[in-house]
VOKE-823109 format. One record per residue (C-alpha): residue number from 1; residue in one letter; x, y, z. Coordinates in steps of 0.25 Angstrom, whole numbers, padded with zeros to 4 digits, always signed. Example, Ala and Ser with C-alpha at 12.3 -4.5 7.8 and 13.67 -1.06 7.14 Angstrom:
2
+-------+-------+-------+-------+-------+
| tormi | torke |    c1 |    c2 |    c3 |
+-------+-------+-------+-------+-------+
|     1 |     A | +0049 | -0018 | +0031 |
|     2 |     S | +0055 | -0004 | +0029 |
+-------+-------+-------+-------+-------+
This chain:
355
+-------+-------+-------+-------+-------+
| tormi | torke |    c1 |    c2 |    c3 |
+-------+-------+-------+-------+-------+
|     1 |     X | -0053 | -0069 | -0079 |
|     2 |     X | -0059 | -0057 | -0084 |
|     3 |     X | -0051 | -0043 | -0078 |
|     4 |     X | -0054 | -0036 | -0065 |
|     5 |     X | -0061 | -0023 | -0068 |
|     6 |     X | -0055 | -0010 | -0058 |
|     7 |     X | -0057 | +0001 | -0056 |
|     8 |     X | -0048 | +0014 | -0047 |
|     9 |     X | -0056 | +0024 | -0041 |
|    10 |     X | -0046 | +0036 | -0038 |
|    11 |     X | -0037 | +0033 | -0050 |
|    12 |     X | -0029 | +0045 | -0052 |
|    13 |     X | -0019 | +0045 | -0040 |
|    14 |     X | -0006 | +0037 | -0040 |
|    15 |     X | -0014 | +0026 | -0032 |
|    16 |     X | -0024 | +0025 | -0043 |
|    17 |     X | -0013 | +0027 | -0055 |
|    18 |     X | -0005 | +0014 | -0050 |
|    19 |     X | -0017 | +0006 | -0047 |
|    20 |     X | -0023 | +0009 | -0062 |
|    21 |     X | -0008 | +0006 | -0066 |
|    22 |     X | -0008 | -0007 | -0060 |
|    23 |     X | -0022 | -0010 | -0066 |
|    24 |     X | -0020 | -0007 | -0079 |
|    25 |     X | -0009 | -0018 | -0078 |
|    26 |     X | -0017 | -0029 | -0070 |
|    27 |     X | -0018 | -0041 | -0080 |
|    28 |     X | -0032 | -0044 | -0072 |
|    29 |     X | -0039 | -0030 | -0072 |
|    30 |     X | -0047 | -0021 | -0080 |
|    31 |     X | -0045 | -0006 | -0075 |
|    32 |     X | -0061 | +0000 | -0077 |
|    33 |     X | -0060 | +0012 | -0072 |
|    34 |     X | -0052 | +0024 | -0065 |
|    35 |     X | -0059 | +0036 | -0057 |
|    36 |     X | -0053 | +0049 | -0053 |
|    37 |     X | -0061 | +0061 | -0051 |
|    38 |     X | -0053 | +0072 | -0057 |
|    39 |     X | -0050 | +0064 | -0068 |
|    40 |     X | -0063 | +0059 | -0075 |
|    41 |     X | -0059 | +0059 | -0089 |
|    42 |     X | -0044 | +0061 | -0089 |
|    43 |     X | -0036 | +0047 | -0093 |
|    44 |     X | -0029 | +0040 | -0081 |
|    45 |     X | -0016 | +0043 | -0088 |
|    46 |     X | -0018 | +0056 | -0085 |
|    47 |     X | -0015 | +0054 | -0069 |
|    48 |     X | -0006 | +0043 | -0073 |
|    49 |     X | +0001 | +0045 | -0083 |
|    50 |     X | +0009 | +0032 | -0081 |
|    51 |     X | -0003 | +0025 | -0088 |
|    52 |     X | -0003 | +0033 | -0100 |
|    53 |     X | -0007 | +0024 | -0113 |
|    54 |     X | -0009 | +0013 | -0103 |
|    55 |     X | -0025 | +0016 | -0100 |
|    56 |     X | -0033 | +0025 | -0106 |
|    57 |     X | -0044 | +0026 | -0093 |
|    58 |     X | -0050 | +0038 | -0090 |
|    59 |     X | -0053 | +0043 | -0075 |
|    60 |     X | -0069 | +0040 | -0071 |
|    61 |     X | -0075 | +0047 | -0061 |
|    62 |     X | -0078 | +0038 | -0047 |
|    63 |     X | -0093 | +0039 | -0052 |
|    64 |     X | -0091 | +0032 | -0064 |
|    65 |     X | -0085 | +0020 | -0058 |
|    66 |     X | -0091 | +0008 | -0063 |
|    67 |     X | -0091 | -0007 | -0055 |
|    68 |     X | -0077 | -0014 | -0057 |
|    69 |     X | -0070 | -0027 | -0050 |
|    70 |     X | -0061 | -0020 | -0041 |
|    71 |     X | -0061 | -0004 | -0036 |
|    72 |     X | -0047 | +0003 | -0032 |
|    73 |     X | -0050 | +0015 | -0025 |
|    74 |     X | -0040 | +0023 | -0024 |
|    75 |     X | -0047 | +0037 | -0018 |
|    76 |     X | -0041 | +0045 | -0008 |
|    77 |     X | -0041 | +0040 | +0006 |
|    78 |     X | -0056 | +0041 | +0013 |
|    79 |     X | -0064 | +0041 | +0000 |
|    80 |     X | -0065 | +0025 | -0002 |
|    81 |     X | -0072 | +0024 | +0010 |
|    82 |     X | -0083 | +0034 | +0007 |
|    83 |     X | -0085 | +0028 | -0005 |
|    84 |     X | -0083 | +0012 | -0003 |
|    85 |     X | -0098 | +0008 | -0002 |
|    86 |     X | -0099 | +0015 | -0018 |
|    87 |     X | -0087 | +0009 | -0022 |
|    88 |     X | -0090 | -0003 | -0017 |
|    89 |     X | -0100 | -0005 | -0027 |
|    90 |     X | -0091 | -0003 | -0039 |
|    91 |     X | -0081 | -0015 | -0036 |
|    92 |     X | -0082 | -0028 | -0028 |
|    93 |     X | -0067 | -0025 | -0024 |
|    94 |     X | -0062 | -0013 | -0020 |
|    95 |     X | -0049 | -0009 | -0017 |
|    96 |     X | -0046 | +0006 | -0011 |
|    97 |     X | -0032 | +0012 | -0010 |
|    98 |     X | -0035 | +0021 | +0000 |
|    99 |     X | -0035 | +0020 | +0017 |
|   100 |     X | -0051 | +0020 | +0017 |
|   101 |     X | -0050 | +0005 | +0022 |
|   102 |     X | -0036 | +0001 | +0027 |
|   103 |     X | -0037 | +0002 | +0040 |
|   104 |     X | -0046 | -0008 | +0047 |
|   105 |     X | -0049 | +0000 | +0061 |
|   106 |     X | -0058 | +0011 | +0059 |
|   107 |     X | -0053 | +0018 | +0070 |
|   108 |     X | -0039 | +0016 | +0062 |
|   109 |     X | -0045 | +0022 | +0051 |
|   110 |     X | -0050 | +0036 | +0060 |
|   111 |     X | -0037 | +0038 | +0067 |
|   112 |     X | -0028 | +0036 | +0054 |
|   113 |     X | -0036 | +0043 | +0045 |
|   114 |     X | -0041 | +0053 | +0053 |
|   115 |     X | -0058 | +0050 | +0051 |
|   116 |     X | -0068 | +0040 | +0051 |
|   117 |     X | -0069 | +0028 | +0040 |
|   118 |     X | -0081 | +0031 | +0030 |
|   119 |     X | -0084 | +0017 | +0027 |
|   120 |     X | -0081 | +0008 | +0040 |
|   121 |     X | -0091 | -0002 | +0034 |
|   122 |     X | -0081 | -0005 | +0023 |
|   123 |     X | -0068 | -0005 | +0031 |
|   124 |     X | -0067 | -0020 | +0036 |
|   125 |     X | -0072 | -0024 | +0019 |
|   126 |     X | -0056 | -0020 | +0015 |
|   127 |     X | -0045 | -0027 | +0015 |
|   128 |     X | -0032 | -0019 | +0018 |
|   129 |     X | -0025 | -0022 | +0005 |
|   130 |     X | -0009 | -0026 | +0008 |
|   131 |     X | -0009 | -0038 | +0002 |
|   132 |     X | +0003 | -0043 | +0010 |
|   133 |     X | -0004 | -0042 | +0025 |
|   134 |     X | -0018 | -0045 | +0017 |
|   135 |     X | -0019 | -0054 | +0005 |
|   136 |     X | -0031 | -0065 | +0011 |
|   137 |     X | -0038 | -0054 | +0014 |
|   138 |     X | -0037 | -0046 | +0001 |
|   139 |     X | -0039 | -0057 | -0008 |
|   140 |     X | -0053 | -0060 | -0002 |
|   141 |     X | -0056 | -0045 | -0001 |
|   142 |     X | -0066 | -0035 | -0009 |
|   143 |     X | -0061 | -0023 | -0003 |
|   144 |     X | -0045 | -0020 | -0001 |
|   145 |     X | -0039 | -0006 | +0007 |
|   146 |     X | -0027 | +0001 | +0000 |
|   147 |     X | -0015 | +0001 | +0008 |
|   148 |     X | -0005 | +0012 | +0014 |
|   149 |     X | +0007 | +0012 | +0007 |
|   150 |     X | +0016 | +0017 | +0019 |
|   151 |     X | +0007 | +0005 | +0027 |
|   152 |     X | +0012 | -0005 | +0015 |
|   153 |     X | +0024 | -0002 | +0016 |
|   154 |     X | +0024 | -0003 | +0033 |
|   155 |     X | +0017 | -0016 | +0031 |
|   156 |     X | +0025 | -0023 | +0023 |
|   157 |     X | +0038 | -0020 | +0031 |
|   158 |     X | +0031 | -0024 | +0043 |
|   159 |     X | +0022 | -0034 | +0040 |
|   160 |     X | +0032 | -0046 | +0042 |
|   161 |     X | +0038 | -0043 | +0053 |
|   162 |     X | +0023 | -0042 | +0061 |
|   163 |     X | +0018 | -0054 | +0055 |
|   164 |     X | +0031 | -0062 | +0060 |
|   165 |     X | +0029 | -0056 | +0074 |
|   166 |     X | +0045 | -0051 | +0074 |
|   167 |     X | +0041 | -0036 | +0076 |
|   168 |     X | +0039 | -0029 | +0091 |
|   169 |     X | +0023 | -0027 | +0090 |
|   170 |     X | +0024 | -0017 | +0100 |
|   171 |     X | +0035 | -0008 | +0098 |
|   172 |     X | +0028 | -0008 | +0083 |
|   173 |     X | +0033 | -0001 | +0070 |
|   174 |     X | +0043 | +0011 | +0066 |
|   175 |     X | +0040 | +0013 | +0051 |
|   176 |     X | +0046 | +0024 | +0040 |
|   177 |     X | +0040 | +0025 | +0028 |
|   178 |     X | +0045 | +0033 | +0016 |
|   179 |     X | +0033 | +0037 | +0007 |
|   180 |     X | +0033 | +0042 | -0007 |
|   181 |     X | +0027 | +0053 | -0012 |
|   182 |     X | +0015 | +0046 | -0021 |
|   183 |     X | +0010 | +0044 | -0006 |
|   184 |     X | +0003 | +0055 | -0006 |
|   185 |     X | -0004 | +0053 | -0018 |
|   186 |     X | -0007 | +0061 | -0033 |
|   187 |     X | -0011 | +0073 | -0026 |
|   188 |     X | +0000 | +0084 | -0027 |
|   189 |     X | +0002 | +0091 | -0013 |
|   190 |     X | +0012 | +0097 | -0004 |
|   191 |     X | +0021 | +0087 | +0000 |
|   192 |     X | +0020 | +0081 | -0014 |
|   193 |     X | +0025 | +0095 | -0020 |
|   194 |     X | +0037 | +0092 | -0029 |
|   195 |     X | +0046 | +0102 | -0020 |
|   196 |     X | +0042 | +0096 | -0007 |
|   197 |     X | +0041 | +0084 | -0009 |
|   198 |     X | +0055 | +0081 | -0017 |
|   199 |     X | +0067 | +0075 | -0010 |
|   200 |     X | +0059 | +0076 | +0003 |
|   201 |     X | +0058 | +0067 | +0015 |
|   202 |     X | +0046 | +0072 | +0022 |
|   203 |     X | +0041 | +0064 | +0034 |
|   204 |     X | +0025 | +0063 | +0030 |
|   205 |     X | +0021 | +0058 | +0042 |
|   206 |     X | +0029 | +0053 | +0054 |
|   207 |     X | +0019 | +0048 | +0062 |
|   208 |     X | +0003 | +0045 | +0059 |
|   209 |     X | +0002 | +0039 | +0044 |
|   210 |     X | -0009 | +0033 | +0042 |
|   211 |     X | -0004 | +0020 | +0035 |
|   212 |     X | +0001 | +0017 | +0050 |
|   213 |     X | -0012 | +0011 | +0052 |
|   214 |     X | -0011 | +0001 | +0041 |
|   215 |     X | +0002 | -0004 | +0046 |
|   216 |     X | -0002 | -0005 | +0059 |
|   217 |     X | -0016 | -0012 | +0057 |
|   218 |     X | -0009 | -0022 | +0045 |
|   219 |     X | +0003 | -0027 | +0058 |
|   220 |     X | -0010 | -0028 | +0067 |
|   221 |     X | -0009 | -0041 | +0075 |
|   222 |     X | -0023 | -0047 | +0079 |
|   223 |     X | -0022 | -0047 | +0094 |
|   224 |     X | -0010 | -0040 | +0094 |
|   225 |     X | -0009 | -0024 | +0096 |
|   226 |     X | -0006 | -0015 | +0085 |
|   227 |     X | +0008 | -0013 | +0081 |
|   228 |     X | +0011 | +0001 | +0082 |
|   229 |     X | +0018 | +0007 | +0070 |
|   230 |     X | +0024 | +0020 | +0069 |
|   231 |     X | +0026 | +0026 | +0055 |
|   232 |     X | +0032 | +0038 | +0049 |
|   233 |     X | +0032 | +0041 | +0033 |
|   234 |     X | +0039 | +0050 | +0025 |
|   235 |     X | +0039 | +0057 | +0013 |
|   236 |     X | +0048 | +0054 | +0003 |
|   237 |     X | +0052 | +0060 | -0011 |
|   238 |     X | +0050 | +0046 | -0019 |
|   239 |     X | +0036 | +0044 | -0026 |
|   240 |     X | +0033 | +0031 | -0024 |
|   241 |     X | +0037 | +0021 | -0011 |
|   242 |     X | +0037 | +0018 | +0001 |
|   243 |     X | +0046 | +0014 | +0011 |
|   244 |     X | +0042 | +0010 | +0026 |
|   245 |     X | +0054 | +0006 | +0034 |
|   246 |     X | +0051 | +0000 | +0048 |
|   247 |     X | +0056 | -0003 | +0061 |
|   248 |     X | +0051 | -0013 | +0071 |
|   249 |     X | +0058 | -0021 | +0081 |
|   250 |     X | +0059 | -0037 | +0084 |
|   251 |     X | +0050 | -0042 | +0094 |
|   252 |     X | +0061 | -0042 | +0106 |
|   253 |     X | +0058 | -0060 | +0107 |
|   254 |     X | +0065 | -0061 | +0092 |
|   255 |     X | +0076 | -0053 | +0094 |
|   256 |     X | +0086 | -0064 | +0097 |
|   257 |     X | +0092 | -0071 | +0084 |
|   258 |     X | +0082 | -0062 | +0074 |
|   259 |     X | +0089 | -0057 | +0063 |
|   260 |     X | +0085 | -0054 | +0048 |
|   261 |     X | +0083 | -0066 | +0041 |
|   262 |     X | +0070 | -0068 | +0053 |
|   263 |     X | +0065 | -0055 | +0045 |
|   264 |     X | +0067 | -0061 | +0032 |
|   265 |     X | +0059 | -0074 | +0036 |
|   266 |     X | +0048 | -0063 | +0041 |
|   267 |     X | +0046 | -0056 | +0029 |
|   268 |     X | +0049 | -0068 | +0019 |
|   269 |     X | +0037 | -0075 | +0027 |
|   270 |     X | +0028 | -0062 | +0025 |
|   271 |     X | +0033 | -0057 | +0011 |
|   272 |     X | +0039 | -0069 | +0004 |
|   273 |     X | +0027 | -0073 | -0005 |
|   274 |     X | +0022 | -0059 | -0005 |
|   275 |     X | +0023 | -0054 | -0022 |
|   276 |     X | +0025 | -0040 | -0019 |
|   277 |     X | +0033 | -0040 | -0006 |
|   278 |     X | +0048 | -0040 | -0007 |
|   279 |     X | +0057 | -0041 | +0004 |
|   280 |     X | +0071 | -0032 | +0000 |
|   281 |     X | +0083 | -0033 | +0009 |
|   282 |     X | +0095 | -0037 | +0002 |
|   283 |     X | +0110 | -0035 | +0007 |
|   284 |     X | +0114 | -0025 | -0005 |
|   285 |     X | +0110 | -0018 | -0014 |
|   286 |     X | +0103 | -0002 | -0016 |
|   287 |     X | +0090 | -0010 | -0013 |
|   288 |     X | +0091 | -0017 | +0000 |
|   289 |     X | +0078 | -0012 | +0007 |
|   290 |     X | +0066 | -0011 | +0001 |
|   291 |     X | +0065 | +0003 | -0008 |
|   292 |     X | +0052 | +0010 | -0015 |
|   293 |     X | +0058 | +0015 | -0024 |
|   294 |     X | +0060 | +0003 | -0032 |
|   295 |     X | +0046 | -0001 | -0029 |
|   296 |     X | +0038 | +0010 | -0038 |
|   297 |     X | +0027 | +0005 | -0047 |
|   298 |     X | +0028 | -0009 | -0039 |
|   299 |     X | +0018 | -0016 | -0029 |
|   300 |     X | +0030 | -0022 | -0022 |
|   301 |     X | +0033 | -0021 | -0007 |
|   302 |     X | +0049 | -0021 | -0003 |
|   303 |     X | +0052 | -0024 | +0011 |
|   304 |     X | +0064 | -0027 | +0017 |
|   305 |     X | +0069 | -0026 | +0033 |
|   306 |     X | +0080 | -0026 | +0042 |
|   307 |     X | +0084 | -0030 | +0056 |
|   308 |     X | +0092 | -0024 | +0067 |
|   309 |     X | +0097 | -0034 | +0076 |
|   310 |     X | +0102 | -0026 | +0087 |
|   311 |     X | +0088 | -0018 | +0089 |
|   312 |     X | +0080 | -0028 | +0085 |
|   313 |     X | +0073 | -0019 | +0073 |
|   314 |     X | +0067 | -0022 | +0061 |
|   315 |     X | +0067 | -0013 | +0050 |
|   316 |     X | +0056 | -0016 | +0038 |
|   317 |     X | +0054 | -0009 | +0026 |
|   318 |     X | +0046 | -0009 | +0015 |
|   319 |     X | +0045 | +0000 | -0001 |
|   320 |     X | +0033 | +0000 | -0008 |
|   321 |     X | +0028 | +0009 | -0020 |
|   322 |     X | +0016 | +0016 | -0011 |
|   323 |     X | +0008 | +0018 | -0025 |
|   324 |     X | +0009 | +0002 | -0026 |
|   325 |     X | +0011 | -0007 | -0015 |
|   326 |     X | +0007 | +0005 | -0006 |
|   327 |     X | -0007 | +0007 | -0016 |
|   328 |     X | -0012 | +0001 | -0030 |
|   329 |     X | -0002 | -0011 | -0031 |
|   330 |     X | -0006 | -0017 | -0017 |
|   331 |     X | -0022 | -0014 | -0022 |
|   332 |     X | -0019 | -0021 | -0035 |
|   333 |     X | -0012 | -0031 | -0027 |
|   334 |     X | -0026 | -0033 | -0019 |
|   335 |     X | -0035 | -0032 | -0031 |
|   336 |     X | -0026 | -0045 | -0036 |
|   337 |     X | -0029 | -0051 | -0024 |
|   338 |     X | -0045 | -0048 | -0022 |
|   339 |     X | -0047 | -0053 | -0036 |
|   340 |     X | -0040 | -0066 | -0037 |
|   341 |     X | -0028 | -0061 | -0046 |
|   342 |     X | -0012 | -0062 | -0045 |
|   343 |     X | -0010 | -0054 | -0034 |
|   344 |     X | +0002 | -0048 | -0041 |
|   345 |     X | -0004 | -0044 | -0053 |
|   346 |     X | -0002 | -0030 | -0061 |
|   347 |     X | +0007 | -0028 | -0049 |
|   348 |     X | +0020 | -0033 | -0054 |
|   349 |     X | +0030 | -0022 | -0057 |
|   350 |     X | +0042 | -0021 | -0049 |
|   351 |     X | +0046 | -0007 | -0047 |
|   352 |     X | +0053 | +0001 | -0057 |
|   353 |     X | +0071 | +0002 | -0053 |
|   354 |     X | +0076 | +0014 | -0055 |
|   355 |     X | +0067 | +0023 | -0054 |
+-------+-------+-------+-------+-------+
């Protein structure tokens, strides 16, 4: 088989860096080409210098992209969708890191992001790109959305519990998620300003985040009404990781004889066979519940739970590194899947302990 030719349009931001890190590694794959704008010219080890000696590319401009097997576009949210018919002609399969095209209802998309979708024609061509809540679909797909990484996390906790019908529909979701700094992206700013942003635990954004939407439209019931979910995310002081925590309640009808081995029946039968899922609740240890910090560099997914048999809550948490499973590892993950490959190649690091 000969290698799958890819390119990354947007390659100088930490999405990009960890995607072309990835690809360089891929035993399938042929990395063609790189675009950033203010870096025509410059080696890519320049913005990354991780990959120094390990690829001598250059950054292209987006203009001199040729025709590749599969596009990454890793732009800035709203400028994949202005642009999706051109690109569209590069590669047969195009995947975009971005928000352009997660969100199935338009209307969704205006009130979460504040405007009108510039490309509604191409909104039900993509495939929202979790592979956990989506695989069928992405296998057969030619085009695959990025994901949140605050709505990853959120998924993955709740996932199960939804799927097996234990949770209360209607009193919905509680969700805390602790965000690291890398969320906001390359671009130096004021709440990433060394000063500021060390030891703090700033709350970014207690009500209204936009990843709210994609939780909410991925524990979407045909039939059924939507499940409301209320988040809150924080800023804190690590650079990479996420951690949602959150809390729903047992349908009332359960209550009687429930206890935690029913939860670990429910997240066995969602996660058991999943490769990058890990369910983490042990009785000891510094590690007992899931942790991102031992999850940097890694496309894994730790979720763990717990149960309060007197209220009748559930608590579900899940770490992830919001650079990986929260960016380029679920859209390598994806790309293995549209193109027939080991769904887990060039994805198997574990995370680095200590660090």
């Amino acid at each position: 088989m000969s290698a799958i030719k890819v390119s990354i349009l947007g390659g100088s931001g930490y999405a990009g860096g960890e995607l072309l890190r990835l690809l360089l590694d891929h035993p399938d794959v042929e990395v063609a080409q790189v675009t950033s704008e203010s870096n025509v010219g410059k080696f890519v080890h320049a913005r990354h210098p991780n990959l120094r000696r390990r690829t001598m590319h250059k950054f292209v401009s987006a203009a001199d992209l040729e025709p590749c097997d599969v596009l990454f576009v890793a732009l800035p949210h709203g400028q994949a969708m202005s642009r999706i018919a051109d690109l569209s002609r590069l590669a047969s399969r195009i995947i975009d890191l971005s928000a352009d095209f997660r969100l199935r209802s338009l209307d969704d998309y205006e009130r979460w992001y504040g405007g009108e979708h510039a490309a509604v024609d191409w909104v039900d061509r993509f495939v929202y790109g979790l592979p956990e809540i989506n695989r069928e679909a992405i296998r057969t797909a030619t085009h695959v959305s990025g994901v949140g990484c605050n709505a990853t996390a959120t998924i993955l906790a709740l996932w199960p519990l939804f799927q097996a019908d234990l949770a209360d529909r209607e009193r919905g979701a509680i969700v805390e998620v602790k965000a690291g700094s890398s969320e906001g992206g390359a671009s130096a700013g004021p709440a990433s300003h060394h000063p500021d942003r060390s030891h703090a635990v700033r709350s970014f954004a207690p009500t209204g985040h936009r990843h709210t939407a994609e939780v909410v439209q991925a524990l979407c019931c045909e039939g059924m009404a939507d499940v409301p979910v209320h988040m809150s995310v924080t800023s804190i002081e690590l650079v990479r990781g996420v951690l949602a925590t959150a809390h729903v309640f047992l349908r009332d009808t359960l209550r009687e004889g429930f206890a935690l081995r029913d939860l670990w029946k429910a997240y066995r039968g969602a996660y058991g066979r999943e490769p990058f899922v890990r369910l983490v609740r042990e009785a000891q240890g510094v590690y007992r519940y899931p942790e991102p910090k031992i999850l940097a560099g890694s496309n894994y997914a730790d979720v763990g739970f717990d149960y309060d048999p007197e209220t009748g809550r559930i608590v579900a948490i899940a770490a992830i590194d919001n650079l990986m499973k929260g960016a380029a590892g679920s859209a390598v993950q994806c790309m293995n899947l549209m193109c027939g490959l080991d769904e887990t190649a060039g994805l198997g690091f574990p995370g680095l302990h200590p660090i």
